[in-house]
N, C-alpha and C positions, 0 to 999 in steps of 0.2 A: 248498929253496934260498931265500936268504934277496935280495929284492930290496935294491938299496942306488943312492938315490937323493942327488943332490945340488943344492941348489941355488944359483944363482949368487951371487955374492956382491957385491951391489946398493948395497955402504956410499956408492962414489963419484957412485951418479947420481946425486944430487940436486945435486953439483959444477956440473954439466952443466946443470941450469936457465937458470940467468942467460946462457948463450951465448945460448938464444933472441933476446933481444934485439941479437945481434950485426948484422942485416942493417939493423935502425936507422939503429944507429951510422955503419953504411958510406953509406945514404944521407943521413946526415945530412953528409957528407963529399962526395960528389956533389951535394946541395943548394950547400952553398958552393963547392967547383968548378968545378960548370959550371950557374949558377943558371936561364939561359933553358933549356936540357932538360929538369930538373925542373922550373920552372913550364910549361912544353910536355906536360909528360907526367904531373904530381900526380895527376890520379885515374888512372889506369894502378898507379900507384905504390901507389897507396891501395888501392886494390881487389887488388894482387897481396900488400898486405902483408897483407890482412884474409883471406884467403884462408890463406896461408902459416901465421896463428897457428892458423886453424882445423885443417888437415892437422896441424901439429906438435903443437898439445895433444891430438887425439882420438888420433891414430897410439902418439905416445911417452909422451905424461904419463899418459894412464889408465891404457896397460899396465903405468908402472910400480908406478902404485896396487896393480893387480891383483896382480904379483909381489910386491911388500912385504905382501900380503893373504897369501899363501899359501908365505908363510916361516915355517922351523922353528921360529923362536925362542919363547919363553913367550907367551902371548897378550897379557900385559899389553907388553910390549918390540916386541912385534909393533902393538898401538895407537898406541902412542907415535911409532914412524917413522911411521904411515902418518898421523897430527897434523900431524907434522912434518913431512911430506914436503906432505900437504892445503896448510898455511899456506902454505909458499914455492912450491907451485905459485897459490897466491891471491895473493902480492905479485909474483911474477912478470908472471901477466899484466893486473894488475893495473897493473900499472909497462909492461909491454908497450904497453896502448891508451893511456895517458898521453903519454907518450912519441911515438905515432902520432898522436895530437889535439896534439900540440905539434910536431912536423914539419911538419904538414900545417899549422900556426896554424888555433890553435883558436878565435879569433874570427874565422874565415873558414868554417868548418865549424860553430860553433855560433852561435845568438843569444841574447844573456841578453836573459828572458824577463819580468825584473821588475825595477821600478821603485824607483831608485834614481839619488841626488842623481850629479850629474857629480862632483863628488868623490870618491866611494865607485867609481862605476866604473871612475873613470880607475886608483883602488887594483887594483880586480883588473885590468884589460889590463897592470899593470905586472906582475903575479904570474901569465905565462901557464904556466909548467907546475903549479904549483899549483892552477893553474885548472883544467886537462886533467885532473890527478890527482883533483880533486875528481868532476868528469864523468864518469872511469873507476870511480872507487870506486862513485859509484852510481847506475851503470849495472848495474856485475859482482852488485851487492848486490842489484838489481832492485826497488830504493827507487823510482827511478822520476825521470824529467828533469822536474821540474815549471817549474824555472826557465831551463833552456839547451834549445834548440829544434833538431834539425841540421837544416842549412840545404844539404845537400847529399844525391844518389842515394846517394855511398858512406859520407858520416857516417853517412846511416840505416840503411845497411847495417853498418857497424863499432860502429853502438849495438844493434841487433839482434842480430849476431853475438855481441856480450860480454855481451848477457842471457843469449841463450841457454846461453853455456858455462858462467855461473857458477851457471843453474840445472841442469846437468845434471852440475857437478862436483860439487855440492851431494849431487844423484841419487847421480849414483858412489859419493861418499865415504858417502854411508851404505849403500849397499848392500853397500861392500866392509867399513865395520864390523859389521854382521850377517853377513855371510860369514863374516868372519874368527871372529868369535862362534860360531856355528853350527858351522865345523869342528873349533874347540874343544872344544864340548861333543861333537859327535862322536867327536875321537881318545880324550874320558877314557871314553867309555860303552865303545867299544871296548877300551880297555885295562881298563877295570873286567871286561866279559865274559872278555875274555882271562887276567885274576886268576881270575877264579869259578872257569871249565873247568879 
C-alpha cells in the first residue's frame, strides 16, 4: 500500500509577515488619540509589545522555517524559499524593534553615547526612525550598542530580547539548512538502494 502524503501549500505565508507589525500601527493611533493613557501606561505598552514579538516569532516564524525545510520541492528551490523567507523574517523584525524604539522615542529609551558637535546631533534627533533602525539593526546583528546606551528596564529588555532572536534565528536557519541537506542526501541514498534492489 502505497502511503501518499501531502504537504501544505505554504506559497502565501510569507504574505503574512508584515501584519506583524500591525499592533504598532494601532498603538501608534492610540498614542495620538488618547496621548495621556499612553504616556500613563508606555512601559506597560512596551513590555506587552516585547513580549508579543517574542511569542509570534518563536510560535509562528520558526515553524514556518521548519515546514519550508521539509518540503517536497528540489533541494536547491527548497533553499531558496527558506533565504527568502530567513531575509524577510530579518527585515521584519528588524523593522518591528525600529518601529518600537520609535513609538516609544528613542531618545527617551536610548542615550547617544559619543561625542559629538551639537550640530551633528541635533542631525540625528531630527532623523528618529532612522535612528531607531539603526539601533535595531545592530542590536539584531549583535554588533553590539557601543554608542546608544538604553536608558530604561524595558529598553534593556527589548535590546536583550532582539539579540537573542537574531542569534537563535541565525541558530535556526542553519540548522534547518543542514536538515534540509541532510534529508536530501538521505531521499537520493534511499532511492539509489531502492534502484540497486
Amino acid at each position: 500500500m502505497t502511503k501518499i502524503t501531502t504537504t501544505p501549500n505554504l506559497n502565501w505565508m510569507p504574505l503574512l509577515l508584515p501584519l506583524l507589525l500591525a499592533p504598532l500601527f494601532g498603538e501608534w493611533a492610540w498614542r495620538d488619540h488618547s496621548p495621556l493613557f499612553f504616556a500613563e501606561n508606555r512601559e506597560a505598552f512596551l513590555f506587552a509589545d516585547i513580549v508579543y514579538i517574542v511569542l509570534v516569532r518563536l510560535m509562528l516564524l520558526d515553524v514556518m522555517l521548519f515546514l519550508f525545510s521539509r518540503s517536497p520541492h528540489p533541494i536547491h528551490a527548497t533553499l531558496i524559499r527558506i533565504v527568502g523567507l530567513y531575509l524577510e523574517i530579518t527585515v521584519v523584525t528588524i523593522t518591528y524593534f525600529a518601529l518600537l524604539f520609535y513609538l516609544f522615542d528613542v531618545f527617551q529609551l536610548f542615550h547617544f553615547n559619543a561625542s559629538v558637535g551639537a550640530e551633528k546631533l541635533a542631525a540625528i534627533r531630527e532623523h528618529g526612525f532612522l535612528t531607531a533602525l539603526y539601533i535595531s539593526t545592530i542590536i539584531f546583528t549583535t554588533l553590539g550598542l557601543g554608542d546608544w546606551v538604553p536608558q530604561t528596564l524595558n529598553a534593556m529588555l527589548g535590546v536583550s530580547v532582539e539579540a537573542i532572536l537574531g542569534v537563535v534565528q541565525s541558530g535556526v536557519f542553519m540548522a534547518i539548512v543542514i536538515y534540509a541537506h541532510q534529508h536530501k542526501l538521505t531521499r537520493m541514498a534511499q532511492a539509489e538502494r531502492d534502484h540497486v534492489s
